[in-house]
Phi, psi and omega in degrees: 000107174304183203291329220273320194275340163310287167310311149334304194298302180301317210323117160243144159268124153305141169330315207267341160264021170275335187278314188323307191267358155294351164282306156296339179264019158299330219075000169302145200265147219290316179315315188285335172282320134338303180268329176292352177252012173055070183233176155254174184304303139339302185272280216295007155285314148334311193272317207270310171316318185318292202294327157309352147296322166308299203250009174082358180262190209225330197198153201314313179314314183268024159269333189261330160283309203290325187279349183263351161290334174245034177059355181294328174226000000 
């Protein structure tokens, strides 16, 4: 199995980052998605590199298809 689908295979989401990228895929701009999650902007750029690490994408938008491909948001 190469790498990029290894990671795919494991890739699990936390709750709150499935709501993180449900926020973004609303179209809320990262500052807003930040004060609804009572975070700074900072950590919730933060949080959306991990997870674009996770699952192996380059960027929040195809972070936000892989979960709506899998119905999370």
């Amino acid at each position: 199995m190469p790498g990029t689908a290894r990671r795919l295979h494991r890739a699990t989401l936390s709750r709150e980052d499935v709501k993180l990228l449900s926020l973004l895929a609303e179209g809320m701009p990262m500052a807003l998605v930040a004060r609804h999650m009572h975070l700074s902007e900072r950590s919730v750029r933060r949080r959306v590199r991990t997870i674009c690490d996770q699952l192996g994408v380059r960027t929040s938008i195809q972070a936000v298809a892989w979960a709506a491909r899998r119905g999370l948001v």
